[in-house]
C-alpha positions in Angstrom: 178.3 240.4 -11.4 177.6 240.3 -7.8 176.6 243.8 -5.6 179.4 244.1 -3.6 182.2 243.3 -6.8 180.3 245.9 -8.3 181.2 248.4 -5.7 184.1 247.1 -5.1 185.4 247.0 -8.5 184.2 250.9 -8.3 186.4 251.9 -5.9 189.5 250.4 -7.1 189.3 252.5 -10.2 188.1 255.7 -8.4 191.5 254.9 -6.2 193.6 253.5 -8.6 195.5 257.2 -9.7 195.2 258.3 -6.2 197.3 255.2 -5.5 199.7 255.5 -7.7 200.4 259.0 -7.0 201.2 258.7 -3.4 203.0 255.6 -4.1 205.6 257.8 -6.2 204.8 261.2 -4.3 206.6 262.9 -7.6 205.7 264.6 -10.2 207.6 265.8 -14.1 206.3 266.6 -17.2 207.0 263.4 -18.4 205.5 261.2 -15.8 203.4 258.4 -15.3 201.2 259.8 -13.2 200.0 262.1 -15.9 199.5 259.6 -18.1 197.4 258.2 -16.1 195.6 260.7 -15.7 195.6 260.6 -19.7 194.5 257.1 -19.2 191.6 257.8 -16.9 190.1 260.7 -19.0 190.3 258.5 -22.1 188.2 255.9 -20.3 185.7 258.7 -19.1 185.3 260.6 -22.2 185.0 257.3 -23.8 182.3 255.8 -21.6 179.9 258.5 -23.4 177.0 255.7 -23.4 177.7 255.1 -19.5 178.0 251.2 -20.6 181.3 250.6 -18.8 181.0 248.8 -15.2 183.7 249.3 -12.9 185.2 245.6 -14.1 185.5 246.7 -17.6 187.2 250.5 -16.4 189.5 248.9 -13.9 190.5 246.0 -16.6 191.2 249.3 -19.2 193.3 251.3 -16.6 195.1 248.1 -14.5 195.8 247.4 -18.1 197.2 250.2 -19.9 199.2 251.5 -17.5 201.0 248.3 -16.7 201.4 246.6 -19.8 201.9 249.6 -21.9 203.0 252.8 -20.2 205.3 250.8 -17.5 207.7 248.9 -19.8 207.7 252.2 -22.1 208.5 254.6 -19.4 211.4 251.8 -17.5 212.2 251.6 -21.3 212.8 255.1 -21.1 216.2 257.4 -20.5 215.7 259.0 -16.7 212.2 256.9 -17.1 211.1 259.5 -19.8 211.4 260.2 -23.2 213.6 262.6 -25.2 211.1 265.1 -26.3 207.4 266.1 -25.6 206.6 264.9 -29.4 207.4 261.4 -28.7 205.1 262.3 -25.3 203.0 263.4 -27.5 202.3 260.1 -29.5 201.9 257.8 -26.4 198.9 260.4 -25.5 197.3 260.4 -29.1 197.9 256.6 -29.4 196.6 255.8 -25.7 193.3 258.1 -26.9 192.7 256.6 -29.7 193.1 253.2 -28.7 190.6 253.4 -25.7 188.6 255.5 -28.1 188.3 252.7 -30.6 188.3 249.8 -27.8 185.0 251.0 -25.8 183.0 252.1 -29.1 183.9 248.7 -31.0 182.7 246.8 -27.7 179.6 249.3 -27.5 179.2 248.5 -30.9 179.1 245.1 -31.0 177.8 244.2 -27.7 173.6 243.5 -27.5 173.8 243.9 -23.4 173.1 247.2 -21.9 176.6 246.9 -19.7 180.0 246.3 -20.9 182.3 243.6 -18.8 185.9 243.6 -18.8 185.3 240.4 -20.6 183.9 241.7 -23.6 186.7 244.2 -23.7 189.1 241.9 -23.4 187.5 240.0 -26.7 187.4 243.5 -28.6 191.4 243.6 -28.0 191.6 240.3 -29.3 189.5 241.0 -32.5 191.1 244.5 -33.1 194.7 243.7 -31.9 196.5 244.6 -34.9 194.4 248.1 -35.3 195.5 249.3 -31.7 198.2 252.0 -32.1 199.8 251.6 -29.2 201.1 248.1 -30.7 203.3 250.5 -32.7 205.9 250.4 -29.8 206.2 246.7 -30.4 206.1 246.4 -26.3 204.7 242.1 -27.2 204.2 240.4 -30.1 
């Protein structure tokens, strides 16, 4: 990857919650911009090795949010859900699933950094072990 991708690819996921927040400028206990919050600390705490480039980060966070918490939360009464236990489970299974996405990619990856390319292959391979495909968002 080039320098300046590098940096840039940095920034946009230093930005990207930042973004979002003043976008809605709103705030419930139920609301996306916890989660992706959730989201971000997930890809932190999971980044342990310090393996992740920004590419691979931004691809987890762009992704997550918009292809998994979006359609759940429009899917959503009032754009939230019922009660904090089924909150509860979108946290655990968004964890989890970045959890087991960075450390299978760690794991089998012989390169000292981790491209959003290669996590993109780890989905592929461990698609049907991911919890959040329990909402049955796509096929």
């Amino acid at each position: 990857m080039r320098n300046e991708y590098y940096e840039i690819y940095e920034m946009l996921y230093t930005d990207y919650i930042y973004e979002n927040e003043y976008r809605r400028r709103r705030f419930f206990p139920y609301d996306e911009s916890y989660i992706l919050r959730i989201i971000r600390n997930s890809i932190d705490l999971a980044n342990k090795e310090n393996s992740l480039r920004p590419d691979a980060k931004y691809f987890l966070i762009v992704n997550f949010h918009h292809l998994i918490v979006k359609p759940i939360f429009e899917g959503r009464p009032i754009r939230g859900f019922k009660t904090r236990k089924e909150y509860n489970k979108l946290e655990e299974y968004i964890k989890a699933d970045i959890s087991t996405i960075v450390s299978e990619t760690e794991n089998n990856s012989n390169q000292h950094e981790i491209s959003g390319h290669q996590i993109m292959q780890t989905i592929d391979k461990i698609w049907k072990n991911l919890q959040t495909t329990k909402f049955e968002i796509w096929g």
